[in-house]
DRENRO-174492 format. One record per residue: x, y, z of N, C-alpha, C in turn; residue number from 1. Coordinates in Angstrom, 1 decimal. Each point is the difference from the previous one (the first is absolute). Example, Ala and Ser with C-alpha at 12.3 -4.5 7.8 and 13.67 -1.06 7.14 Angstrom:
BEGIN
+--------+--------+--------+--------+--------+--------+--------+--------+--------+-----+
!   n.px !   n.py !   n.pz !  ca.px !  ca.py !  ca.pz !   c.px !   c.py !   c.pz ! seq !
+--------+--------+--------+--------+--------+--------+--------+--------+--------+-----+
!   13.2 !   -5.7 !    7.8 !   -0.9 !    1.2 !    0.0 !    0.9 !    1.2 !    0.0 !   1 !
!   -0.4 !    1.1 !   -0.7 !    0.9 !    1.1 !    0.0 !   -0.8 !    1.1 !    0.8 !   2 !
+--------+--------+--------+--------+--------+--------+--------+--------+--------+-----+
This chain:
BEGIN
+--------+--------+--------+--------+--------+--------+--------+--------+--------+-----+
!   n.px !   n.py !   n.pz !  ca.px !  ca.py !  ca.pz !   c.px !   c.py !   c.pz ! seq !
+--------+--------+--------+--------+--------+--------+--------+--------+--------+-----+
! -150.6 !   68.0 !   29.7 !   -0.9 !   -0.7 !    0.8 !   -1.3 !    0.7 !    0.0 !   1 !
!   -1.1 !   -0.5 !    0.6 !   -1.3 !    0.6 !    0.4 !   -0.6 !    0.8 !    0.9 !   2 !
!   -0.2 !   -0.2 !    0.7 !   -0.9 !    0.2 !    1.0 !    0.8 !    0.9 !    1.3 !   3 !
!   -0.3 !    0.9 !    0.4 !    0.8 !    1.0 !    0.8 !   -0.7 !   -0.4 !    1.5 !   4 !
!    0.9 !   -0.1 !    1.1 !   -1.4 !   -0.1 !    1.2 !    0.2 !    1.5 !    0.8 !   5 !
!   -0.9 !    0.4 !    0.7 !    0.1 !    1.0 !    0.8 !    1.0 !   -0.1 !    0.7 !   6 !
!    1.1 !    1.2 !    0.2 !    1.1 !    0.3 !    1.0 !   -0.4 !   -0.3 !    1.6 !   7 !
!    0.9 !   -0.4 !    0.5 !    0.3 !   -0.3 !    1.1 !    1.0 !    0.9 !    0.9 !   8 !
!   -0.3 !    0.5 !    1.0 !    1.3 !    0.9 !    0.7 !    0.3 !   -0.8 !    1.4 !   9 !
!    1.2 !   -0.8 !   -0.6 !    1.2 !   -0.3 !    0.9 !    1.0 !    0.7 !    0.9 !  10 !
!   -0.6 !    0.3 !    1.5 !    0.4 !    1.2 !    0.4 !    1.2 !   -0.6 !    0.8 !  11 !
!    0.9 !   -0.8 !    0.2 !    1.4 !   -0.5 !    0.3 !    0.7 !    0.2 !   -1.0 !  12 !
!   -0.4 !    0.1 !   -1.6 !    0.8 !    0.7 !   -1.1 !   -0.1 !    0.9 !   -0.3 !  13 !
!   -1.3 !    1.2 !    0.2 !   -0.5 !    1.1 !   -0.1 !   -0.2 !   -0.1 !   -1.8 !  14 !
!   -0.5 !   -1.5 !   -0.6 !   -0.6 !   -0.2 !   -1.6 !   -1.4 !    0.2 !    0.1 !  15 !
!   -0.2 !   -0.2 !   -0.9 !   -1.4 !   -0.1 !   -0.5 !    0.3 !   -1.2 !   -1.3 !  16 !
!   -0.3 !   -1.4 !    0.9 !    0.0 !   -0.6 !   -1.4 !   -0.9 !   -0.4 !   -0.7 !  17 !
!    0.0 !   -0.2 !   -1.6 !   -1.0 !   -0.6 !   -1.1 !    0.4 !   -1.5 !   -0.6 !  18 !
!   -0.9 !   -0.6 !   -0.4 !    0.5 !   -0.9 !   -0.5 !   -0.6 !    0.1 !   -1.5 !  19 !
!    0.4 !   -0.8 !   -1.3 !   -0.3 !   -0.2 !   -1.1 !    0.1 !   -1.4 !   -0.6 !  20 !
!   -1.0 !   -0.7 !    0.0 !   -0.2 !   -1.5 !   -0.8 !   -1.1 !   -0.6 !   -0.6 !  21 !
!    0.2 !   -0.5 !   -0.8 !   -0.8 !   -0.8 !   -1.3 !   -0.5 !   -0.5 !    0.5 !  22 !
!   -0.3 !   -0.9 !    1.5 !   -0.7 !   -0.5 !    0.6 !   -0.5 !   -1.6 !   -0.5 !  23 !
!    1.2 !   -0.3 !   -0.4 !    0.1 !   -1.3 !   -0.8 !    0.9 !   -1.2 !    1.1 !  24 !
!   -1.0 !   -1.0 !    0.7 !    0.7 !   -1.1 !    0.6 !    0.7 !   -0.7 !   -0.2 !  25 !
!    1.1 !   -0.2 !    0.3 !    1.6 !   -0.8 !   -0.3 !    0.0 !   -1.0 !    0.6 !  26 !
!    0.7 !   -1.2 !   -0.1 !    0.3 !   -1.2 !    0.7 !    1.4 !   -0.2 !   -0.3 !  27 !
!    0.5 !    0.3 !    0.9 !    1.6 !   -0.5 !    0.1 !    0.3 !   -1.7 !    0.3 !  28 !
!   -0.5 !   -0.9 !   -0.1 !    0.0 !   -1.5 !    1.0 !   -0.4 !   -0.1 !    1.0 !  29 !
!    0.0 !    1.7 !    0.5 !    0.3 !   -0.4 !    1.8 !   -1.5 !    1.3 !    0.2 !  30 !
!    0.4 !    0.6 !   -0.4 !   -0.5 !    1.5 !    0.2 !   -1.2 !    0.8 !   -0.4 !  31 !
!   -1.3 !    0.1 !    0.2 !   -1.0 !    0.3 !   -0.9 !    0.8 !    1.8 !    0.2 !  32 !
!   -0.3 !    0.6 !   -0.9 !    0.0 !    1.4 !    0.0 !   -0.3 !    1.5 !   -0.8 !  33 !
!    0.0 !    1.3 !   -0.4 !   -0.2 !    0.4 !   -0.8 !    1.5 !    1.2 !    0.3 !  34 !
!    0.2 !    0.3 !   -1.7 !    1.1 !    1.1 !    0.3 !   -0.2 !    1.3 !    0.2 !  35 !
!    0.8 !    1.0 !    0.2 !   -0.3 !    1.0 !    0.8 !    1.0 !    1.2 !   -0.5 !  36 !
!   -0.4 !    1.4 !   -0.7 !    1.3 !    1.1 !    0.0 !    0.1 !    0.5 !    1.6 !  37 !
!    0.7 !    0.0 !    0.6 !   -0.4 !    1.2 !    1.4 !    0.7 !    1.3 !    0.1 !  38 !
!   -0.6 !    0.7 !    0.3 !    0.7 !    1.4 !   -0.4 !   -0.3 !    0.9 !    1.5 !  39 !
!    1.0 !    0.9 !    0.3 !    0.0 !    0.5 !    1.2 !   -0.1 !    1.7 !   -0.9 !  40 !
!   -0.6 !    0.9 !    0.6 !   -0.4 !    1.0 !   -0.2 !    0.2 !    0.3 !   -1.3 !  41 !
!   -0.2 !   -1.0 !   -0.8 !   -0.6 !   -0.2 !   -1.5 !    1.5 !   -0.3 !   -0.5 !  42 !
!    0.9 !   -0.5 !    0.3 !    1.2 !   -0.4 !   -0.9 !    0.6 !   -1.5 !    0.9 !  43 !
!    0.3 !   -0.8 !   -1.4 !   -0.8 !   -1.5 !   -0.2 !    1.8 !   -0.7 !    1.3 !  44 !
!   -0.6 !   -0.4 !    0.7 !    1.2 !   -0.9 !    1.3 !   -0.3 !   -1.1 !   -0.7 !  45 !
!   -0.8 !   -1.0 !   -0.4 !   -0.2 !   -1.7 !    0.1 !   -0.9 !    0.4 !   -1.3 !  46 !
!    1.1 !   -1.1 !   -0.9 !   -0.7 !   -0.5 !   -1.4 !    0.0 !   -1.2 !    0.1 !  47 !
!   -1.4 !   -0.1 !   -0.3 !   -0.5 !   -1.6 !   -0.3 !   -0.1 !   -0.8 !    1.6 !  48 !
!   -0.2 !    1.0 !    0.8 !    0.2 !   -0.8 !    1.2 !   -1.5 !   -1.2 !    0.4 !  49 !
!    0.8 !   -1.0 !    0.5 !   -1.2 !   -0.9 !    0.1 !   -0.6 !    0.1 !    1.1 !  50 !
!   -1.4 !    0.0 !    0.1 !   -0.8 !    0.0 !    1.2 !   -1.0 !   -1.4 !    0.3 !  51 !
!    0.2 !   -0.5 !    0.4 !   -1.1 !   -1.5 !    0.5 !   -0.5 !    0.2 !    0.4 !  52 !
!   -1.5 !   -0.4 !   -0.4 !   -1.1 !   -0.5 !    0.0 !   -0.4 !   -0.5 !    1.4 !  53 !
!   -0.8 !    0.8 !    0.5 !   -0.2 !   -0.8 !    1.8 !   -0.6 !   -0.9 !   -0.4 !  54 !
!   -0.1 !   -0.9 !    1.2 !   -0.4 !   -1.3 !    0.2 !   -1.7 !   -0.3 !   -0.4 !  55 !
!   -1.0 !    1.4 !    0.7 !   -1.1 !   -0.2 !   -0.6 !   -0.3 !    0.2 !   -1.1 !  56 !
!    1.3 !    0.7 !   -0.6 !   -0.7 !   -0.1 !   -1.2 !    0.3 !   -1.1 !   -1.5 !  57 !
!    1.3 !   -0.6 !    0.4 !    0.3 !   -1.0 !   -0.5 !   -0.8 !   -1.0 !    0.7 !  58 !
!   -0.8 !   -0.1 !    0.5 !   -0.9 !   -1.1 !    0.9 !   -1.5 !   -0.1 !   -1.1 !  59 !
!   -0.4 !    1.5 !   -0.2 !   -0.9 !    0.3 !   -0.8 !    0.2 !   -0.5 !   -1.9 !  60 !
!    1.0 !    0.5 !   -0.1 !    0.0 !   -0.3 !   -1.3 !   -0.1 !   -1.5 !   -0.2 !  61 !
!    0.9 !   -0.8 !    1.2 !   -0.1 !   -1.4 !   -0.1 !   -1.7 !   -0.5 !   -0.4 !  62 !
!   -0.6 !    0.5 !    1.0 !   -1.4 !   -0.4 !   -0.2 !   -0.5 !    0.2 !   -0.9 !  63 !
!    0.0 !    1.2 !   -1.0 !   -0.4 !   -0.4 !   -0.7 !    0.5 !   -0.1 !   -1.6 !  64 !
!    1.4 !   -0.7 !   -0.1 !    0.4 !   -0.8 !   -0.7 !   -0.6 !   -1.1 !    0.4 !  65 !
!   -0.8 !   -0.4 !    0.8 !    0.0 !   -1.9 !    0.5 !   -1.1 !   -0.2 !   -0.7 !  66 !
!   -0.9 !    1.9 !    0.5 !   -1.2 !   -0.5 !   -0.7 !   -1.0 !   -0.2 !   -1.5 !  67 !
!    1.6 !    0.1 !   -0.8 !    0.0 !   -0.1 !   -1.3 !    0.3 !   -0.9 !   -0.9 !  68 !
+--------+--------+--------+--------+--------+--------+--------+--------+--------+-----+
């Protein structure tokens, strides 16, 4: 994958999680989204996990697809 994002410390788990993705948008039929490695104090829990796209921003892209 690509792109690493800054750790996060999840203090109900006592992690620090990261995430790792190509940052490449997916369309499942239903689903806009992008995939995800997530890793909890750097050893990998969720491969390929998918994360969707909030609403503003699937709102955004729409726009400007329309305006092309």
């Amino acid at each position: 994958m690509g792109n690493t994002a800054e750790g996060h410390l999840i203090p109900e788990m006592g992690v620090i999680e990261t995430t790792e993705s190509d940052n490449v948008l997916r369309w499942d039929g239903t689903n806009l989204y992008v995939e995800q490695d997530v890793f909890h104090n750097g050893q990998l829990v969720h491969r390929r996990y998918k994360r969707r796209v909030t609403k503003q921003v699937a709102q955004a892209l729409a726009l400007m697809l329309a305006q092309h």
